[in-house]
N, C-alpha and C positions, 0 to 999 in steps of 0.2 A: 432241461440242460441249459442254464444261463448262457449268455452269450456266443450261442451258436452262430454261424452263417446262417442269414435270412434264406436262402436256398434251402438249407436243412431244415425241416419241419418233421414234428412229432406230435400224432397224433392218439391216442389211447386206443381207438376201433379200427386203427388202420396197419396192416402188418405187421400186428402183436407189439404194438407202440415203439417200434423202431426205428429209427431216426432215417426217413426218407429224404429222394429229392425232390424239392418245389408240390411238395404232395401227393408226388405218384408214385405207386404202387412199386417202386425204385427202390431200394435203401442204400445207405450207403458201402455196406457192406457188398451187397449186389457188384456194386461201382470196383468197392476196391479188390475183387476178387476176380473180376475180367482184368486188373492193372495187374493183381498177381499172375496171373494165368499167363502172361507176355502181352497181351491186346495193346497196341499202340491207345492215343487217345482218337488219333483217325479211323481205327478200325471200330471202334465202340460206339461212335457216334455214325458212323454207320449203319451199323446195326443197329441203333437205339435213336433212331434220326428226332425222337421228341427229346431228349437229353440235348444239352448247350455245354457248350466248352468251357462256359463259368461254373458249371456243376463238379467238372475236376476238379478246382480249386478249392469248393465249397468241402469236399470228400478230403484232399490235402491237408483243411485246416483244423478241420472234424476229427482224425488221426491224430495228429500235432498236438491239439490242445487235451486231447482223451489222454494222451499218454505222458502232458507235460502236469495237469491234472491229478493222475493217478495212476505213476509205474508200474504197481503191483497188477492193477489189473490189464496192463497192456496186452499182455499174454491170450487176453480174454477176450480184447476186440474182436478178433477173425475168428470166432469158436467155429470152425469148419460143420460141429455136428447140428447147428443151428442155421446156414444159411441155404439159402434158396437153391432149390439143384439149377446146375447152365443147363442152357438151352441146349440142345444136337441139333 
């Protein structure tokens, strides 16, 4: 994915080549589904204390350009039956 945020990296062996953060086992999806769920960006990074506050932005611009890229599929970013179950 051209011109991503250097924070988002994608890897083939690493969580089914999904577009993470900074390499960990994160993805962005992960990210934007605690910011759907209500999670402030203070409560996330609390709970996820290896996460940086640049990493929102990177997830922000990740969203942005996936859907300024190609509308049809925007629908398809947050496939809810493909992401990571939260934590309890």
């Amino acid at each position: 994915m051209a011109g991503l945020n250097p924070r988002v990296t994608v890897e083939p062996g690493k969580m089914g080549g999904k577009p993470c953060i900074r390499g960990l086992r994160f993805t962005v999806y992960d990210l934007a589904s605690y910011l759907a769920s209500g999670m402030t960006e203070e409560e996330i990074l609390k709970d996820f204390p290896y996460l940086e506050k640049e990493d929102f932005q990177a997830v922000y611009e990740f969203f942005a350009s996936s859907a300024q890229s190609d509308p049809a599929a925007n629908g398809q970013l947050l496939n809810w039956e493909n992401r990571a179950p939260s934590p309890v």
